[in-house]
Structures are given as structure tokens and as C-alpha cells.
C-alpha positions as CSV (number, residue, x, y, z in Angstrom):
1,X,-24.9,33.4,42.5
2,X,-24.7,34.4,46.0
3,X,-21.4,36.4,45.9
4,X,-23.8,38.2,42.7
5,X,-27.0,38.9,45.3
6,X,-24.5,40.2,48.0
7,X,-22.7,42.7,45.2
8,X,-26.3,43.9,44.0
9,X,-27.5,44.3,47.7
10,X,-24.7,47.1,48.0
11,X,-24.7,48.6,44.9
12,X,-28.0,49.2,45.9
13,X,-27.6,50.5,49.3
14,X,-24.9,52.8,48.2
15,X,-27.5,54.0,45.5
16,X,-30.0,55.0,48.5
17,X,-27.6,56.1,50.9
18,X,-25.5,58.4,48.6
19,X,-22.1,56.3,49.4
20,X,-19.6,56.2,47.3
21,X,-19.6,52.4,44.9
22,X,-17.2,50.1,45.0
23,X,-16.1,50.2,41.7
24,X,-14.9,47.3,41.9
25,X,-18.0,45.4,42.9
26,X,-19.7,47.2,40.0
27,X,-17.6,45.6,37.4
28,X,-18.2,42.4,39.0
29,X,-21.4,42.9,38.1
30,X,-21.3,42.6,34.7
31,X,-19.3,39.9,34.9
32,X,-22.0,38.4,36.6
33,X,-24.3,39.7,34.1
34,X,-22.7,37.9,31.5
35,X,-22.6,34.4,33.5
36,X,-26.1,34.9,33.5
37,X,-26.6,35.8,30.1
38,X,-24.7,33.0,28.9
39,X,-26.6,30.4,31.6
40,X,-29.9,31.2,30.9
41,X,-30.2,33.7,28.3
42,X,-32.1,36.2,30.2
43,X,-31.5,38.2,33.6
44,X,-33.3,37.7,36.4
45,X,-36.1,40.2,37.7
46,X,-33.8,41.3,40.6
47,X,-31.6,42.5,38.4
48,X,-33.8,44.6,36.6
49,X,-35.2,46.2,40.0
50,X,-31.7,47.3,40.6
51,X,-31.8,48.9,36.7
52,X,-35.0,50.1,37.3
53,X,-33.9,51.7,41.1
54,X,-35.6,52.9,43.9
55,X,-36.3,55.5,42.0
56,X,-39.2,54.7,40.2
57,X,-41.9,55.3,42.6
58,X,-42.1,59.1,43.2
59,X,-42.7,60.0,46.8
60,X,-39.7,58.2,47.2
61,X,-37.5,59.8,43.9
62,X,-38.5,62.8,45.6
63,X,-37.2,62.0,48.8
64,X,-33.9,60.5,47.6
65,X,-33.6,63.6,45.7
66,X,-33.9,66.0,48.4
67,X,-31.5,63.7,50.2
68,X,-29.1,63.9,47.0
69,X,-29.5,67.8,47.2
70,X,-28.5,68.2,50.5
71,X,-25.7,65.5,50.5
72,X,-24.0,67.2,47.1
73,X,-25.0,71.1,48.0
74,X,-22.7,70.4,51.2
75,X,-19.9,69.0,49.7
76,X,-19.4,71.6,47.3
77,X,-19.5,74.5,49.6
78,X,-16.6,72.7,51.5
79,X,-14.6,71.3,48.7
80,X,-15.5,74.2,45.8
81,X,-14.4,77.7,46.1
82,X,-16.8,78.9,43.4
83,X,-20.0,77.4,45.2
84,X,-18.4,78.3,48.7
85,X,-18.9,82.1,47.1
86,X,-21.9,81.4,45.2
87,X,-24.7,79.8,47.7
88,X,-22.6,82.5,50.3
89,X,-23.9,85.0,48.2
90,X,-27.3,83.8,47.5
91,X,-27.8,83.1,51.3
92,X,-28.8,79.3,50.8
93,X,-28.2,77.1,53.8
94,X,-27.3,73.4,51.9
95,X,-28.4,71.8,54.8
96,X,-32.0,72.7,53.8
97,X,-32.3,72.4,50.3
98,X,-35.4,70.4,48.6
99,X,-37.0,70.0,45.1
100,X,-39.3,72.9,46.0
101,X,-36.5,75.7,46.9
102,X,-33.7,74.2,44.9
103,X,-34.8,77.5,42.6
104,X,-33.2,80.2,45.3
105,X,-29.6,78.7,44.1
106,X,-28.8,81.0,40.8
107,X,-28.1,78.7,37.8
108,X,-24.3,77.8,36.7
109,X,-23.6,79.1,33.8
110,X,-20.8,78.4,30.9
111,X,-19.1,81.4,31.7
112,X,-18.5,80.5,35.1
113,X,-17.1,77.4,34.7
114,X,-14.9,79.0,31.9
115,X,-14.2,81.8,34.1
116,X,-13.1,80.2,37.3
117,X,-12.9,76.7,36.2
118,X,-9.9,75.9,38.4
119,X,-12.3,76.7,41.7
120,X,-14.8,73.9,40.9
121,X,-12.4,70.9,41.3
122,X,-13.2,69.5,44.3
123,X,-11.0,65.8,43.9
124,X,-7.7,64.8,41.7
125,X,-8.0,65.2,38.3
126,X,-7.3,62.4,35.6
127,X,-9.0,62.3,32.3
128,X,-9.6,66.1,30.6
129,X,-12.7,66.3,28.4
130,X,-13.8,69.1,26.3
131,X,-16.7,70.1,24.5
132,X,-16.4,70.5,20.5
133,X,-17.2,74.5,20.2
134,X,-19.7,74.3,17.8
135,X,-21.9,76.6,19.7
136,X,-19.0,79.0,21.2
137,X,-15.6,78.7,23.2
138,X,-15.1,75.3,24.1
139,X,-15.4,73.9,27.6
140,X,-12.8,71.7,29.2
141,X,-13.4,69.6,32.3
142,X,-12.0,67.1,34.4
143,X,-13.0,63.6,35.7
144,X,-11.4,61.6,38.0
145,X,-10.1,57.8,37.9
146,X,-13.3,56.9,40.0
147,X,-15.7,58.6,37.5
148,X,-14.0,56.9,34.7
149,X,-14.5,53.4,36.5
150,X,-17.6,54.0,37.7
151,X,-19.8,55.3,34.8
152,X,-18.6,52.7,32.1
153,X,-19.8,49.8,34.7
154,X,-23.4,51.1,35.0
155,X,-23.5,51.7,31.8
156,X,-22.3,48.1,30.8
157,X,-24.2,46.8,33.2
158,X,-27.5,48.4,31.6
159,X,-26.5,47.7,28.6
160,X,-25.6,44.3,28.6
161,X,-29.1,43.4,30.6
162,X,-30.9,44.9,27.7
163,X,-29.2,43.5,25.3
164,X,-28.3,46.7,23.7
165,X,-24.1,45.7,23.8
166,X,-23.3,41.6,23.1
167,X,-19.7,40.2,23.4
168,X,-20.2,39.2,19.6
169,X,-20.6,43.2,18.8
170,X,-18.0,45.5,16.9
171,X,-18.6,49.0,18.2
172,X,-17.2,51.8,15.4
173,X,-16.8,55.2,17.3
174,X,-16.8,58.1,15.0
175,X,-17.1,61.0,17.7
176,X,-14.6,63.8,17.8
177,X,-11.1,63.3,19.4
178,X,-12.3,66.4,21.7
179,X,-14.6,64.5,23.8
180,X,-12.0,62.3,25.4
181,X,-14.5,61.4,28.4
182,X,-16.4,59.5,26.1
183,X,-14.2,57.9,23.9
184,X,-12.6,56.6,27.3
185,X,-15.9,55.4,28.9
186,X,-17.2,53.5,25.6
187,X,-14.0,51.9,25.5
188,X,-14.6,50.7,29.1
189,X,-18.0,49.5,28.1
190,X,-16.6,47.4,25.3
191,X,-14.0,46.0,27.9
192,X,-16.6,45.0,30.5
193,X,-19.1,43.8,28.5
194,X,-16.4,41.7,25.9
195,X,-17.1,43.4,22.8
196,X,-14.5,45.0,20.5
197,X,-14.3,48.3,19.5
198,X,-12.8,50.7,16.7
199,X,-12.0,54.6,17.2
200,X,-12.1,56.0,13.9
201,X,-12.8,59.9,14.7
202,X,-14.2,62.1,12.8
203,X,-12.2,60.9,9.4
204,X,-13.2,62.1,5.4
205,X,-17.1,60.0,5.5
206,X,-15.5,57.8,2.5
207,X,-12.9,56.3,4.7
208,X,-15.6,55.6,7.4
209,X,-17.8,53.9,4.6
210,X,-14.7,51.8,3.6
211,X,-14.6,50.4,7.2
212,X,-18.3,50.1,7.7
213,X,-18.9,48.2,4.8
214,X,-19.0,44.2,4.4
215,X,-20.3,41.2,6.9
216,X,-17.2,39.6,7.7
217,X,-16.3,39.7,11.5
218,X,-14.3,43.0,11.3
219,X,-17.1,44.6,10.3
220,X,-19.1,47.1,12.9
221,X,-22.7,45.8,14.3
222,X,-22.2,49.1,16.2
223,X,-21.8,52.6,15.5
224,X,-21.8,55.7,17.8
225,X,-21.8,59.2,15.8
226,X,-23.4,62.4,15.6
227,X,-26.6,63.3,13.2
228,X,-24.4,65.5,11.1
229,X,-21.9,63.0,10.2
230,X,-24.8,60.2,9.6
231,X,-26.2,62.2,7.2
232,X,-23.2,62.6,5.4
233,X,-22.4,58.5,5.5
234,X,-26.4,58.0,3.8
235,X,-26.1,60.0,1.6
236,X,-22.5,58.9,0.5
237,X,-23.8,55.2,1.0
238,X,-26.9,55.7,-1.3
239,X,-24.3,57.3,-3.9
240,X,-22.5,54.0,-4.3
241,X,-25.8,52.2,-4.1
242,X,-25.0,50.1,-1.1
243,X,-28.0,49.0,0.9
244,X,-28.9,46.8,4.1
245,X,-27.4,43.6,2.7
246,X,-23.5,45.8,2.7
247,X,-23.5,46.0,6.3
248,X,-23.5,44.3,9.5
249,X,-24.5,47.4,11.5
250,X,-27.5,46.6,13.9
251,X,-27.8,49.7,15.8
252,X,-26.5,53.3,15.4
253,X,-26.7,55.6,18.4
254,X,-26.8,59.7,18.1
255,X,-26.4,62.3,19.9
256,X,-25.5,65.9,20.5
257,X,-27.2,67.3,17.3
258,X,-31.3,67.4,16.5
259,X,-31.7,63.9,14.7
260,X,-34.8,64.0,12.5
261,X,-37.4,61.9,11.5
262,X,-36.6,62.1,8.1
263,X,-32.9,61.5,8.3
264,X,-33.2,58.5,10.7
265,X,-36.1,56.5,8.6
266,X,-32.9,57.2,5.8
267,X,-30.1,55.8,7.7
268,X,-32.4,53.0,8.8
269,X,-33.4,52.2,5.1
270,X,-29.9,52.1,3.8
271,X,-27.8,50.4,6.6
272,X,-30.9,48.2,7.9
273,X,-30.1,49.0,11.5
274,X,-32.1,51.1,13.8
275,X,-30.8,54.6,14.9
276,X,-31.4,55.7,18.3
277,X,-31.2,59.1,19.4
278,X,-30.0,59.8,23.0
279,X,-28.9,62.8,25.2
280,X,-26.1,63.5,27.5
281,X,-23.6,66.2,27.7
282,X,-19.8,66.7,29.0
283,X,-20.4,69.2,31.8
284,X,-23.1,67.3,33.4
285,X,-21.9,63.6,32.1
286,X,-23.0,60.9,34.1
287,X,-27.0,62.8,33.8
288,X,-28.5,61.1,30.4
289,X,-31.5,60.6,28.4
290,X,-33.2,58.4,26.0
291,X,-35.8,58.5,23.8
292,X,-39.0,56.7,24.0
293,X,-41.3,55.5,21.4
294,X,-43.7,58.6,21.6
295,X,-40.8,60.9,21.3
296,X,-40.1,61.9,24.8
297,X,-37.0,62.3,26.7
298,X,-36.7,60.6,29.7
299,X,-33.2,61.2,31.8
300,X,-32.7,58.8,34.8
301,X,-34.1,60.9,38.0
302,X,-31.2,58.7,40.3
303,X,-28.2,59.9,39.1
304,X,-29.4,63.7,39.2
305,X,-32.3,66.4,39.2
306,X,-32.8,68.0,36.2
307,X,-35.4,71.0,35.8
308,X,-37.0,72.6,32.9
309,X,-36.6,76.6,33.3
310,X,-38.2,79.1,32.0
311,X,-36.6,81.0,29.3
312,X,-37.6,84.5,30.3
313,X,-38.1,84.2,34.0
314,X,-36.0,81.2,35.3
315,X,-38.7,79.7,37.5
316,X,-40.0,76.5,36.4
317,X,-41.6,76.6,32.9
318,X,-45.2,76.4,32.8
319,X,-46.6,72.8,31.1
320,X,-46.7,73.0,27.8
321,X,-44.3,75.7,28.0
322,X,-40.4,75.6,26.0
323,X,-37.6,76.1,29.0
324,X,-33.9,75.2,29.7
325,X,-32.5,71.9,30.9
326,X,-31.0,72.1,34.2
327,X,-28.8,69.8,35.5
328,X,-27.7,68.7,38.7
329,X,-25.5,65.7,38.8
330,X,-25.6,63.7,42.1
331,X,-22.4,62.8,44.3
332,X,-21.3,60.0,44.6
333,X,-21.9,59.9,40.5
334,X,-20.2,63.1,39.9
335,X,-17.6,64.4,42.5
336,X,-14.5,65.7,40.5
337,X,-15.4,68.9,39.0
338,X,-19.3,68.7,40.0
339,X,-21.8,71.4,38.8
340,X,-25.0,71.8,40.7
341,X,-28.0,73.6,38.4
342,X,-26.1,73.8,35.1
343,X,-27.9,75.7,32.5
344,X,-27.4,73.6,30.0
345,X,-29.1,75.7,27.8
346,X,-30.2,72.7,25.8
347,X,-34.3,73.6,24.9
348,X,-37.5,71.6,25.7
349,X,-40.9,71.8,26.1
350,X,-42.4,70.7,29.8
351,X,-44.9,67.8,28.8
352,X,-48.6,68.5,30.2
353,X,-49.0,67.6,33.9
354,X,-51.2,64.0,32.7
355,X,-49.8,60.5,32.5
356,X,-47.3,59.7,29.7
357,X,-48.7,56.6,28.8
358,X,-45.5,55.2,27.1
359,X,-42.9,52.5,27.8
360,X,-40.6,54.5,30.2
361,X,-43.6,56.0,32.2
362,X,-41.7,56.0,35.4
363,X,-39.0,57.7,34.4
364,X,-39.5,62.2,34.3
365,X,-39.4,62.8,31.1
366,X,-39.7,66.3,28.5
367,X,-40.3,66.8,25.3
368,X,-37.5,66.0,23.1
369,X,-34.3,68.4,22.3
370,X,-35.4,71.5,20.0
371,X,-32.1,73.0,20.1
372,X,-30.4,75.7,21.6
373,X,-32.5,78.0,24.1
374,X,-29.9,80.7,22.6
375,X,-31.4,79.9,19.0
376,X,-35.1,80.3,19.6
377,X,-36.6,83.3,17.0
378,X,-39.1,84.8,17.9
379,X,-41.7,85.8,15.1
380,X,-44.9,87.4,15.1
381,X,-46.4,84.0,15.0
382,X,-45.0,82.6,18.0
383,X,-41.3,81.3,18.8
384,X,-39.5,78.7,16.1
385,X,-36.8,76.4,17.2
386,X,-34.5,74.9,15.7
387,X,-35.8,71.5,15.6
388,X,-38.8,73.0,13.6
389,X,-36.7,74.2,11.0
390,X,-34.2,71.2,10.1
391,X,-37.4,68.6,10.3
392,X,-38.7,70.6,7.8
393,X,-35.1,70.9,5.7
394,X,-34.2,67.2,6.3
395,X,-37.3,66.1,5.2
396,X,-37.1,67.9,1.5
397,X,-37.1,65.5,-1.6
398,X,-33.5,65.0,-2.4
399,X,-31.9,66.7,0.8
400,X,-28.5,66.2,0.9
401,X,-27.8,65.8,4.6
402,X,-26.5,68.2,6.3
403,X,-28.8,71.0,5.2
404,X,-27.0,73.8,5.7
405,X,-28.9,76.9,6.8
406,X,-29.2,80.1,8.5
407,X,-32.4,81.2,9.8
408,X,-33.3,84.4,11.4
409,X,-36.3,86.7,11.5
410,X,-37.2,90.2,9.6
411,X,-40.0,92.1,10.2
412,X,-41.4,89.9,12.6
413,X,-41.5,86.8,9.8
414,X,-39.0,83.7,9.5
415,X,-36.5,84.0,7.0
416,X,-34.3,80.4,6.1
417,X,-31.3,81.1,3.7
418,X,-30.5,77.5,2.3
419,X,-27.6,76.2,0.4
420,X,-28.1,75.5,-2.8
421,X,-25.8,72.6,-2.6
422,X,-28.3,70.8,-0.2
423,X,-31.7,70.8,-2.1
424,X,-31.6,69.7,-6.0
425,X,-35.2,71.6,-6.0
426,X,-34.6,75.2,-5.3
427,X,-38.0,77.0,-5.4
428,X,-41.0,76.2,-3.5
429,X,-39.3,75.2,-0.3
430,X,-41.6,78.2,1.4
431,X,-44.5,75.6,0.9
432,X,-42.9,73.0,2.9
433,X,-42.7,75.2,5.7
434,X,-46.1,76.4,4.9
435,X,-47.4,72.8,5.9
436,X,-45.5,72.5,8.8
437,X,-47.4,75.7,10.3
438,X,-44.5,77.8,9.7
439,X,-44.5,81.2,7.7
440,X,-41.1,81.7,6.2
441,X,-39.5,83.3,3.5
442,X,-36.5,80.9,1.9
443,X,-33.6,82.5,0.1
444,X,-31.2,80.2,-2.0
445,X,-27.3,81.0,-1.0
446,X,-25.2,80.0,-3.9
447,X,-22.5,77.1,-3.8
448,X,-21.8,74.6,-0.6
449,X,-23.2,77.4,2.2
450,X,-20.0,76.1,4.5
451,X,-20.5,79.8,5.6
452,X,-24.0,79.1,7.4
453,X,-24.7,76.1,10.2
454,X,-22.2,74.7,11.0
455,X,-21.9,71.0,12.4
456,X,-20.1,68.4,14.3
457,X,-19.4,67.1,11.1
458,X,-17.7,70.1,10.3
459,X,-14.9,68.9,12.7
460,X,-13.2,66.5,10.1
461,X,-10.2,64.6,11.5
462,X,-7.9,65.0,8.4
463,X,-6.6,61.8,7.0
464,X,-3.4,60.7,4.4
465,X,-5.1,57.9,3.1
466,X,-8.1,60.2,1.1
467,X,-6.5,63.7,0.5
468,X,-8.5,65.0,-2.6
469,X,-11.1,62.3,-2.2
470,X,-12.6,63.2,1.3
471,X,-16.2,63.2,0.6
């Protein structure tokens, strides 16, 4: 127990100091963890401090982030031609960067890190990573063999404290072959923390179902997958009338798509295992979210900043107001191929300056992810986001999930094109929207509307075993 307080002492003056973490000592850790768990069945408060971090309290988050700012900001001008150039040409000394001016660096944007992505590397590459597409050109980018130690232990380590991973789990990973940075890392996590794991891809749903289904030991308690593809397993699931009492599954995580109300009450109801939605993203991976219970999204303020612009001006969006996540990862998290101020383009809405009153209070937190900031339409009534318009789509009686859609605006007004494949009730869907504050015009598009959204489900890994039959 004392070799465990000496590791956590130095995990945590590593944290504060922006040293680089013995990896080593972090995997440690949750072996510790798991001693402790198994002793006593609980962790001890210490521990959860060191979850919790410094910080928590704000004067000093705000300190440690100015710190962070400075300390990252100056290693990429050595190590990183493109910031060498591009805080050379905004005039920005490093050495005196804060929360408050951070805003006189100009954002990073996808098409510079397409466009010069060899000048950001700033250590040895290992493990490639790329993003699906499903919004535009893919994006590849490179971790190194520290990253790829590093994040899976804090991760572990969270998750085993909370309970959310157990060494008696069966994690079933049904994310796309692209993203090989997180296939790697939740492999890692199911190392450290003695649980077993399955990568299935992005298979046919019906050979997914086959391996989901039953209670026997093989069976998941785990899954990780996107909303899209979710969808697709409920409804395929409710098809072959399975229910809670076919499964072992006791969590589902999301990400990377909008995950509605609607849907996830579905999944929960048919696989009797609660769905939680998350965020995190490949260019700015180790900065994540999670979501609260009053629906906010709170991203850890220790491992980077992350602002909410505005969508017109780029200074910080007003309260209340829908901006751009902005992400700057924090060395010693991040140091192979680091971004600082990413435009993820990811949309939000600022939460009103007031206390948030929920679980996760001391963590900064926005509204949850609406969609694309490219993907806002702008109607005579006000902006629509996406989020607003597949709530409303998932939530139709007898949706098949994925809705497909396409939505746009004409003469000012909101106009949804629909797949008639999706929604067994073809007229009156305007009066859904109506309810939900929207005014929109709904046109039925004939057949499976493959043509309109498209999704990470879309990215079907083809299997030999289904041919004809992949649902």
C-alpha cells in the first residue's frame, strides 16, 4: 500500500507540473486499483482526489491551464514547423499566453493538418489513426508508443474505480477498422483492467446480433459502437423478438454521431443495458467528454482547454449562444502530432453563466453535441441543427433507425426529405416537427434514401459468413 501512495503522489505531481508520466507507474496503478477492489470492494477517497485532480477548484484549473498553455505553445514552435510559421505569423509570444488571449492564436483547421500534415509531428510516430470521412476527406494522424501507453492507463484507471470496466466484463467493439487509435487503446484498457475483449468491426448488424446474443460467458456485458449502427442492432433485435432476458450486455457506450433520446430509451428497452453517450475525437484524442444526467457535456479541463467559438465571429460565443468546440490538447498528454486550438467544428451551445447544479458540477461543461457547425440552416425562424432534426425523426412511431434524411432550407423555411423506407407512416410527419417548434415542410423520397445522410453505419465491414443476408 505504500509503494501504491508513493506511485499516486507522482502521478500527481507530474499532473501539476506538466512532466511527462511514467507510464509505467500508471499501469501500476491499476494494478493497484484492482488489489484494492478485490480487498475491500471500494477505492479509497485518495484515489478519487487523484480522479477528480487539482483541477477541480477553478482559480487553480485556471492557473494550471495557463501553465499548460505556455508549457505546450513552446514546444510546438520548437518542435512543429507549421506552428513555428503559424504563431510567427500571428505575432504570439508562447511565453505569454493565458486563457484570456489564447484567442490572438488563429484556430487549426482540417485543411491544415491535411495540407501540411507531415510539419506537425513533433516526436516518432507509431500507431496511424484516421478519421471515418463521413463528413469529408479523411484525416490521418499519428500517435506515439508513449500516447498509446499512456491514455489506456488513465482511462483504466478511471474506469476500473468507477466500476464502469470489471475483470468479469466481455467488451464487443463494433467501431470502424479506420480508427485504429481506438481500437488499440480499448484493447489496452481491457489488458490493464483484466477484462476480455472482441473486435468485431463494423460487420452485416445480423452477424453482430449472432455474437451478442445469449448469457453464457462468451457473451458481451460490454459494447462500444456508434448511434447509427445501434439503431440498426434494435431494430434488427426487436425483429426477431429478442428482449432483455437474450443478453448479457450491461452497458453500451456511443459516440461520434447525435444519440437521441428516442433511440437510446429503445436500445435500453430491448437489450436491458444502459447506453451512454460520450464524446471524444481522433485529432484532439486524449480531450473527452461525458454526459451528465441533465444532458450536459462536461470534457475533463486537465488534460486540455477547450473553448466554445462563435460561429460567425470566432470570439467566444456569447451564453446561451451555439459556437464551435475548440480543442487544445495538453503536453505531456498529447506530444506526437499535437494541435493547439483545433476547430473541431463539432457544434454546442455555451450553458448560461449560473451554477450547473448537476452531478459533474466541477467539471466545464456545454450543452450537448448538435452536430456539425458546417450543418446549421439557417431559416427565417432562427438556426436548426442537426440534433433538432433527428430527435424529431428518431422519435416517429415506427422509425426504423437510421432515419435517413436530407434537410435544407427554401425560401427561408425548413424542408426534410425522408426516406420512405424509415417511417411506416408517411404523411403528417410536418406535425411532429410542428410540436417540436420547428416549421418544416417534409417530402417523402421513394425506396431506402441510401442517397441522403449518410452514417458510420454506412461503413459496413463486408463479411463471407452473411453475403445476401446482411441486414
Amino acid at each position: 500500500m505504500f509503494g501504491a501512495g508513493i506511485r499516486q503522489f507522482r502521478m500527481a505531481l507530474a499532473m501539476v507540473l506538466g512532466r511527462p508520466i511514467n507510464v509505467r507507474s500508471a499501469e501500476k496503478l491499476v494494478e493497484d486499483a484492482l488489489a484494492t477492489l478485490a480487498e475491500f470492494g471500494a477505492p479509497g477517497e485518495d484515489v478519487e482526489h487523484l480522479l477528480r485532480g487539482p483541477a477541480a477548484d477553478p482559480q487553480m484549473r485556471t492557473d494550471l491551464a495557463n501553465r499548460a498553455l505556455r508549457r505546450t505553445a513552446k514546444r510546438l514552435v520548437a518542435k512543429s514547423p507549421f506552428y513555428a510559421d503559424h504563431f510567427g505569423a500571428a505575432g504570439v509570444d508562447p511565453a505569454a499566453l493565458t486563457v484570456e488571449n489564447i484567442t490572438a492564436v488563429p484556430v487549426t483547421t482540417k485543411a491544415d493538418l491535411v495540407g501540411r500534415a507531415g510539419d506537425f509531428l513533433c516526436s516518432e510516430p507509431f500507431l496511424a489513426s484516421r478519421t471515418t470521412g463521413t463528413t469529408g476527406r479523411p484525416v490521418e494522424v499519428w500517435y506515439s508508443r508513449y500516447e498509446e501507453r499512456l491514455w489506456p492507463a488513465l482511462v483504466a484507471l478511471s474506469q476500473v474505480l468507477r466500476g464502469t470496466v470489471r475483470t468479469t466484463d466481455v467488451v464487443q467493439f463494433n467501431i470502424s477498422s479506420r480508427a485504429t487509435g481506438t481500437g488499440y487503446a480499448e484493447m489496452q484498457v481491457a489488458r490493464l483492467a483484466g477484462a476480455a475483449i472482441r473486435m468485431v468491426g463494423l460487420v452485416p448488424p445480423a452477424e453482430t446480433l449472432d455474437l451478442m446474443t445469449g448469457t453464457g460467458p462468451k457473451a458481451p456485458t460490454l459494447m462500444v459502437t456508434y448511434p447509427s449502427y445501434l439503431g440498426q442492432l434494435t431494430r434488427l433485435a426487436r425483429e426477431r423478438g429478442l428482449g432483455p432476458a437474450d443478453f448479457r450486455l450491461r452497458r453500451i457506450n456511443v459516440g461520434s454521431e447525435v444519440l437521441s433520446p428516442a433511440l437510446a430509451q429503445a436500445a435500453e428497452k430491448t437489450f436491458g443495458a444502459a447506453v451512454h453517450d460520450g464524446y471524444g475525437m481522433t485529432e484532439v484524442t486524449p480531450v473527452a467528454g461525458a454526459i451528465c444526467s441533465r444532458r450536459h457535456l462536461h470534457i475533463d479541463a486537465g488534460i486540455g482547454l477547450v473553448e466554445v467559438c462563435d460561429l460567425d465571429s470566432g470570439a467566444p460565443a456569447a451564453p446561451g449562444a451555439l459556437g464551435t468546440l475548440v480543442a487544445t490538447p495538453f503536453f505531456p498528454y498529447r506530444e506526437c502530432m499535437p494541435l493547439f486550438r483545433y476547430d473541431t467544428r463539432d457544434l454546442v451551445r455555451r450553458l448560461p453563466d449560473e451554477p450547473l447544479g448537476c452531478e459533474m458540477a466541477n467539471v466545464p461543461a456545454t450543452s450537448l453535441i448538435l452536430g456539425k457547425a458546417d450543418h446549421v440552416l439557417r431559416t427565417e425562424q432562427g438556426p436548426v441543427t442537426p440534433r433538432e432534426i433527428i430527435e424529431v425523426l428518431d422519435a416517429l412511431p415506427g422509425a426504423r433507425w437510421p432515419v435517413r434524411h436530407r434537410a435544407d432550407v427554401v425560401d427561408g423555411r425548413l424542408r426534410v426529405q425522408v426516406a420512405a423506407a424509415c417511417v411506416p407512416e408517411t404523411g403528417g410527419i410536418a406535425r411532429y416537427f410542428a410540436e417540436a417548434g420547428l416549421d418544416a415542410t417534409v417530402d417523402i423520397v421513394p425506396g431506402e434514401g441510401h442517397e441522403l445522410r449518410r452514417y458510420r453505419c454506412d461503413l459496413v465491414e463486408s463479411s463471407f459468413a452473411y453475403g445476401e443476408r446482411a441486414a
